[in-house]
C-alpha positions in Angstrom: -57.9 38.2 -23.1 -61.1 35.7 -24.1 -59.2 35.7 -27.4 -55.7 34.8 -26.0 -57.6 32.0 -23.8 -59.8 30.5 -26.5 -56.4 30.0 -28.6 -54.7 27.5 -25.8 -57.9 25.5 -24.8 -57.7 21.9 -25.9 -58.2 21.1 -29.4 -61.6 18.2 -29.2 -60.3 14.7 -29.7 -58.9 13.2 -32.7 -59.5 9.9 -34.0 -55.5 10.4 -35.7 -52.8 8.2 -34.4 -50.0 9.7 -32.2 -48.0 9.7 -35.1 -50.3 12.1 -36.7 -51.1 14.1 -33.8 -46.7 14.8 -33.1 -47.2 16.9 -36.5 -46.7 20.4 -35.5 -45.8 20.1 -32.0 -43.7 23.2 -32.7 -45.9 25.0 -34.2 -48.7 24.3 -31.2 -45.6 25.5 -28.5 -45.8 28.8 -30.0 -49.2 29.5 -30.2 -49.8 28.8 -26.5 -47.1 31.2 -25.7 -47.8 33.9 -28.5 -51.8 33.5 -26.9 -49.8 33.7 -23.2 -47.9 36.9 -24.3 -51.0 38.0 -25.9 -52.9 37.2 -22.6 -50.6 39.2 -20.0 -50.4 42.1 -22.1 -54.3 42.9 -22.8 -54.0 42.0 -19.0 -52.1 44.9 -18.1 -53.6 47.3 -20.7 -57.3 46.6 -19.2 -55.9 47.0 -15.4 -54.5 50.4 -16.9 -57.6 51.8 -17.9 -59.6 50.6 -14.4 -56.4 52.5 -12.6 -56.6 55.5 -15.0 -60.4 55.6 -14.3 -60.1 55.1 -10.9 -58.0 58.4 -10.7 -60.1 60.2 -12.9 -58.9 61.7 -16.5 -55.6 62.8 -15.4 -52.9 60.6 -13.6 -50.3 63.1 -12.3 -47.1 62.0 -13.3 -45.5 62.0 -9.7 -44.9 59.8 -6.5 -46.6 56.3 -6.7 -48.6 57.3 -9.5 -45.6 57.8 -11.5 -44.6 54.2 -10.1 -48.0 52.6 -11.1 -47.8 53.5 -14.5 -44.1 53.1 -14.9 -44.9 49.2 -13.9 -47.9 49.2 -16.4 -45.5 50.7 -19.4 -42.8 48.0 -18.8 -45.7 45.0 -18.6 -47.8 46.2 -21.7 -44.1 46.7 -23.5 -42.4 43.4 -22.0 -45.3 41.2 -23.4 -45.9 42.7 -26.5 -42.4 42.6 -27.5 -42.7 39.2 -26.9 -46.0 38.4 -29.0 -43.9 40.5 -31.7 -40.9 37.7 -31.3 -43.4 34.6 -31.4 -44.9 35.8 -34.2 -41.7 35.7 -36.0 -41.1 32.8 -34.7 -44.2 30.6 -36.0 -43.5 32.2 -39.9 -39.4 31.0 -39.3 -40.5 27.2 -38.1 -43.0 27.0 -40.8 -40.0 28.1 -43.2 -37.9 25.6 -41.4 -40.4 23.0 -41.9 -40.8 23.7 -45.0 -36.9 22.9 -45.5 -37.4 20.0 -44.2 -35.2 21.3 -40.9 -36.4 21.2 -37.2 -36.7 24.6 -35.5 -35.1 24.5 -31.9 -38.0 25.9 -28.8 -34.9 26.4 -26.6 -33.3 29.3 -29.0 -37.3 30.5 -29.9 -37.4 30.9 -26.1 -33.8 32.1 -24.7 -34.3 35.4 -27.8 -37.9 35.8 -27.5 -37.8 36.9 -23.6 -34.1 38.4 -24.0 -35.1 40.3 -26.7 -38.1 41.5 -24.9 -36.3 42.6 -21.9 -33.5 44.4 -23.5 -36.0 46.4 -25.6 -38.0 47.0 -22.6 -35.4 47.8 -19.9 -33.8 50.2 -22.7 -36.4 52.0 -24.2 -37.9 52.3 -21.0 -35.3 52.9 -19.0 -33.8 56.3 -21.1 -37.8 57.7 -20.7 -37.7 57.4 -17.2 -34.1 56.8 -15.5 -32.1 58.1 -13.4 -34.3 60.5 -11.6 -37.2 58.3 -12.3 -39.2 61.0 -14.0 -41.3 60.9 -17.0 -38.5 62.3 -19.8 -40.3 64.7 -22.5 -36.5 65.7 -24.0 -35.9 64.2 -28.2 -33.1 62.4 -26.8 -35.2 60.1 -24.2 -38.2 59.8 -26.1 -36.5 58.8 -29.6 -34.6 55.5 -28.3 -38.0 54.2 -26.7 -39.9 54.4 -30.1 -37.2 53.4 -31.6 -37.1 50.0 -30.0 -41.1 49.9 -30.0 -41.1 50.2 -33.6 -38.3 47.9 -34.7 -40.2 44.7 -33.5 -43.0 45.7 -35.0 -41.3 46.9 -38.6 -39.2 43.9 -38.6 -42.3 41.4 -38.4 -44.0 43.2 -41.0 -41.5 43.0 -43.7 -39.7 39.8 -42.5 -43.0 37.5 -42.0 -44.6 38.0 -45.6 -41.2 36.6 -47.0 -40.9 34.1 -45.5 -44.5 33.1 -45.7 -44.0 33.5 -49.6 -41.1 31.2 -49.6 -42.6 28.7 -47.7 -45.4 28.7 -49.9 -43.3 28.4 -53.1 -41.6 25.0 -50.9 -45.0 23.6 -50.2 -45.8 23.4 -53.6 -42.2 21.7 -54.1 -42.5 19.5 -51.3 -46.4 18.5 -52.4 -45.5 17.8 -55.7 -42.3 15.8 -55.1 -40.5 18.1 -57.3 -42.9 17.6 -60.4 -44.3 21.0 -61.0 -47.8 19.2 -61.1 -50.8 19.5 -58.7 -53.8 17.6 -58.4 -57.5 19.3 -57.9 -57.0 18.4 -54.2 -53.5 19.2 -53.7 -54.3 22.7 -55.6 -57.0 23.4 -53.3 -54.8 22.1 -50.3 -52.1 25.0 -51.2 -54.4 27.4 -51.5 -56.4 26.9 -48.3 -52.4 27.1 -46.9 -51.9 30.6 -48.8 -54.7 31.7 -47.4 -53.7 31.2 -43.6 -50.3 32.6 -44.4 -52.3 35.7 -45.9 -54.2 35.9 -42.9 -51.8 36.0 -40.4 -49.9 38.7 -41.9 -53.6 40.4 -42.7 -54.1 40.3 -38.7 -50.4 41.7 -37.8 -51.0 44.6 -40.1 -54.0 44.9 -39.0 -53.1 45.5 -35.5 -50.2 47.4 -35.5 -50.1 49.5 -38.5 -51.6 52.4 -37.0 -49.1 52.4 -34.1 -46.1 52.9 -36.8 -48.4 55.4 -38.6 -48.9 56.9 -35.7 -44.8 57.0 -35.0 -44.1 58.6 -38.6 -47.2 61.2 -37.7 -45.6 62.2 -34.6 -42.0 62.6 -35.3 -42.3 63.8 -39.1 -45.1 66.4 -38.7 -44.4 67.5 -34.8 -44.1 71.0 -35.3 -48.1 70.3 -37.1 -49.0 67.7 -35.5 -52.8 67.2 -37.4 -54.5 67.0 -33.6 -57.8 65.2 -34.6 -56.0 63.0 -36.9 -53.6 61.9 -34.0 -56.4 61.4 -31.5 -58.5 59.9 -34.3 -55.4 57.5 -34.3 -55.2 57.0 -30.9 -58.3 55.2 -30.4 -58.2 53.1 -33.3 -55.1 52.0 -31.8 -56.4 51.7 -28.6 -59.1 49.1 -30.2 -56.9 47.1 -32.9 -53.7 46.4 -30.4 -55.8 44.7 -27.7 -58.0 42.9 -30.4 -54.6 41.2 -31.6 -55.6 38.3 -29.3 -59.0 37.6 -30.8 -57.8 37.8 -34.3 -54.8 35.5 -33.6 -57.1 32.9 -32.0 -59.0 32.9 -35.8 -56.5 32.5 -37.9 -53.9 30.1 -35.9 -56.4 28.0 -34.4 -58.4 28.0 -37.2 -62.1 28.3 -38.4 -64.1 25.5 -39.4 -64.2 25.8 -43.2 -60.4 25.2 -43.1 -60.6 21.6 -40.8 -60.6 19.6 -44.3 -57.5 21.1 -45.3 -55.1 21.1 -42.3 -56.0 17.6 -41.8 -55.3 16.4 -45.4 -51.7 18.2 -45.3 -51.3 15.9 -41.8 -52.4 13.1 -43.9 -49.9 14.3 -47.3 -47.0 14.4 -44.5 -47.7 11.4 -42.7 -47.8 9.7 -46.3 -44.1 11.1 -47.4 -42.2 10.0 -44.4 -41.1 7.4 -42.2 -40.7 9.8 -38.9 -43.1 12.0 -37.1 -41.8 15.6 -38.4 -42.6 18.7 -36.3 -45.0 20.2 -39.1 -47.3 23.1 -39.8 -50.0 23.4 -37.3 -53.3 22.1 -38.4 -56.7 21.2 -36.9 -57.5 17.9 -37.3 -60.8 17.9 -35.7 -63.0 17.0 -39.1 -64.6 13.6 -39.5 -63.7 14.1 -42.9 -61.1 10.7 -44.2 -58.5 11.7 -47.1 -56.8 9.5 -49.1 -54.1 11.3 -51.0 -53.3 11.0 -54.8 -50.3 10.9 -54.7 -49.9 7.9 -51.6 -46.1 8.0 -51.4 -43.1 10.6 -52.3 -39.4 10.5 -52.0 -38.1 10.3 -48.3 -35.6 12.4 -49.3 -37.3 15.6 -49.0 -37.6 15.0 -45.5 -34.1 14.1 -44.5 
């Protein structure tokens, strides 16, 4: 949660035009509502555990416990799902960007929350509808890990391709078509790789253990490995809230990286006549940069 609110405080002032400071407006949209997301969800986990403790060890699955933790399981899921979707959603605008096309926040927003409640009124609704129990049966419990996982699969293969593509763009769209870098602009894409490398680092990070932990339990249930699975289960219960902190690092940024962010503003601003809804980057170093190569061919920005 500190995480989640660290990553949508104010970025400290910048001595940049407003041209310069409209790059990555998109990108900005969806780390405030991927920290949101991000937010709610540790939210619910952590009143969760007080209500769990406040019962004791054992929450009996009937009447309005039953209710309580039913309303818990479709929070947590709701706003996961949806940290799942913005994080697709930043690597497919940066791909976009990279294009040279404009990524649309309506769409982002109308299949990141529709996606989230179908997966969570579904997955949820076969575990505990219609006699509002708590379903044990293979039939109930497979569609709800089934739509857990998918997000989570999706991200994880989907997100380092298109990070790699954007990368192999960048170096297109740096170069003006060329094939030649300078020091500074070799530097530049690697500081870029780097966050892209992070950011998927962080998502694995997080979530692995959860489809592990999926594979475990319906590969090996007949010998399930006990202290391995609890083993798993705490690690999990320390990596998926930490999400949050380790987003607010690598989006917002660390200070070693301010130099960079702000001289691929400044490579942007010098290659085209219109603000362009770019990669977000901090732009809170003193630091002036004067490119090497001072002007490129509008046409990679049409």
């Amino acid at each position: 949660m500190i995480g989640a609110t660290y990553q949508v405080l104010p970025s400290p002032p910048s001595n940049l035009s407003v041209r310069h400071r409209s790059i990555g407006h998109t990108q900005k949209a969806i780390i405030n509502w991927l920290a949101m997301a991000d937010f709610f969800a540790a939210s619910g986990i952590l009143l969760r555990s007080a209500f769990w403790l406040w019962k004791g060890d054992i929450v009996h699955q009937d009447g309005w416990n039953l209710i309580v933790c039913a309303i818990f399981a479709i929070w947590i899921r709701f706003f996961y799902t949806a940290t799942f979707m913005w994080t697709l959603f930043y690597a497919v605008d940066v791909y976009l960007v990279c294009k040279q096309r404009k990524g649309n926040q309506k769409y982002y927003h109308a299949v990141t929350w529709l996606v989230s409640f179908v997966m969570t009124s579904v997955g949820l609704g076969t575990l505990y509808l219609p006699e509002f129990q708590c379903h044990t049966g293979p039939a109930r419990v497979l569609p709800n890990y089934l739509l857990s996982y998918i997000p989570i699969v999706l991200v994880m293969f989907i997100n380092p391709l298109l990070y790699y593509l954007s990368s192999r763009n960048l170096r297109i769209l740096i170069t003006g078509g060329l094939g030649q870098l300078t020091y500074l602009e070799h530097n530049l894409l690697a500081t870029l790789k780097e966050k892209f490398f992070c950011i998927v680092l962080v998502f694995y990070v997080c979530w692995l253990p959860n489809v592990l932990n999926g594979i475990m339990l319906w590969g090996f249930w007949d010998g399930l490995p006990r202290k391995f699975i609890i083993g798993l289960w705490y690690v999990m219960a320390v990596v998926n809230p930490l999400q949050a902190v380790l987003n607010s690092l690598v989006y917002k940024g660390w200070d070693d990286c301010r130099i960079s962010w702000r001289e691929f503003k400044a490579i942007i601003c010098c290659c085209t006549d219109q603000p362009h809804s770019g990669l977000i980057l901090d732009s809170s170093s003193e630091h002036q940069f004067t490119p090497e190569r001072p002007t490129f061919s509008t046409n990679h920005f049409d």
